[in-house]
C-alpha positions as CSV (number, residue, x, y, z in Angstrom):
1,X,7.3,-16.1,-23.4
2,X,10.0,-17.9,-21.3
3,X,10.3,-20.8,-19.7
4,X,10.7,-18.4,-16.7
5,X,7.7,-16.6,-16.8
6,X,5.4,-19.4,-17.8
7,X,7.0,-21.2,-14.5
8,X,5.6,-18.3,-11.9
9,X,3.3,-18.5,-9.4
10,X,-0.3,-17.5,-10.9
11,X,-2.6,-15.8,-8.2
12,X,-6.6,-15.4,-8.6
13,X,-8.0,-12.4,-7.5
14,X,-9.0,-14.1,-3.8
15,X,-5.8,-16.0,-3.2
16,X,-3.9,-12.6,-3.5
17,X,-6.1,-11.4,-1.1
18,X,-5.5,-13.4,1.2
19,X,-1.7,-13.6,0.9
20,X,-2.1,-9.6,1.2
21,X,-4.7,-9.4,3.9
22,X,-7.2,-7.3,1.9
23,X,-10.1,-7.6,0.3
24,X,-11.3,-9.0,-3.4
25,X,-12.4,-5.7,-4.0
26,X,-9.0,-3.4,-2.9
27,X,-7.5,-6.1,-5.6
28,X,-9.6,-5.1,-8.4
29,X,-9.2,-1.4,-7.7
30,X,-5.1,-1.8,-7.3
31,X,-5.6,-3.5,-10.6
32,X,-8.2,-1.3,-12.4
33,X,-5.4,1.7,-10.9
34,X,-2.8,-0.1,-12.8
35,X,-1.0,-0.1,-9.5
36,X,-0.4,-3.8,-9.6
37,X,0.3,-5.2,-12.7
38,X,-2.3,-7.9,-13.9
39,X,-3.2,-10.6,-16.7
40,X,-6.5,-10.8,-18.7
41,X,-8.1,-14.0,-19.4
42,X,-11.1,-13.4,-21.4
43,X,-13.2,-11.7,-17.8
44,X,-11.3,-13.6,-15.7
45,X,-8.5,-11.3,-13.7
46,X,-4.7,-13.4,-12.9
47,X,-1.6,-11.8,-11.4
48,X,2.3,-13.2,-11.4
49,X,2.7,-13.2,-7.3
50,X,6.1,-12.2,-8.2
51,X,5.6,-9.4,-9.8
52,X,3.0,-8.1,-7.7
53,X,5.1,-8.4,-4.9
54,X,7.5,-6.0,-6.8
55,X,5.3,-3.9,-8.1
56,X,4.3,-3.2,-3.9
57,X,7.7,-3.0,-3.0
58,X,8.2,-0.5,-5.7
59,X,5.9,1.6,-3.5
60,X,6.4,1.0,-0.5
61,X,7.6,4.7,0.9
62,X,10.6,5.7,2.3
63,X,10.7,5.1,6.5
64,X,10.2,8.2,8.1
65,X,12.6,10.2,9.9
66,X,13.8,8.6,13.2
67,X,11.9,10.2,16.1
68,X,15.3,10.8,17.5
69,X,16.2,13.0,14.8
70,X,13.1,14.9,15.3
71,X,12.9,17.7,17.5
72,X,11.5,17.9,21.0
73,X,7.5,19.3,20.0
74,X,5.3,19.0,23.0
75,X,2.0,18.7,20.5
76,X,-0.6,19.6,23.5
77,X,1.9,22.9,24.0
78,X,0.4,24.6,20.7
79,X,-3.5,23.8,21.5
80,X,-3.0,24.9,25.4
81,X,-1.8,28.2,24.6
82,X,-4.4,28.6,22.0
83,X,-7.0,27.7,24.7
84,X,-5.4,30.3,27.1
85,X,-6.0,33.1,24.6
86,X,-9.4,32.1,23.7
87,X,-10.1,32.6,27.5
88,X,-8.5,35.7,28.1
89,X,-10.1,37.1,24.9
């Protein structure tokens, strides 16, 4: 191992949690997932906050379109004239 990685930041399972403001248990399920990477010590879960953090970023999605990009959609428009049919029917 390098000097590098020896060096990191080691996280228990509740001091991630706070720093990500979730619970213990959404930890051990990201973990159990494989979506964050972890370390095994005999039972005892540790994570590299640094790699955690890029594991996260990794999946952090793409933004969404800008709403000014998005066409004008009145969202109400489609369920009023649905309720006008149902009354004429």
């Amino acid at each position: 191992m390098s000097d590098d990685r020896c060096t990191q930041e080691v996280l228990t399972v509740a001091e991630l949690a706070t720093i990500l403001g979730v619970s213990g248990q959404t930890i051990y399920r990201l973990a159990a997932a494989g979506e964050i990477p972890k370390i095994k010590l005999g039972r005892a879960i540790r994570f590299h906050r640094s790699d955690v953090l890029n594991a996260l970023r990794e999946r952090s999605t793409a933004p969404a379109t800008p709403l000014e990009n998005q066409p004008d959609v009145d969202p109400w428009a489609q369920s009023a004239a649905s309720r006008r049919k149902r009354r004429r029917a």
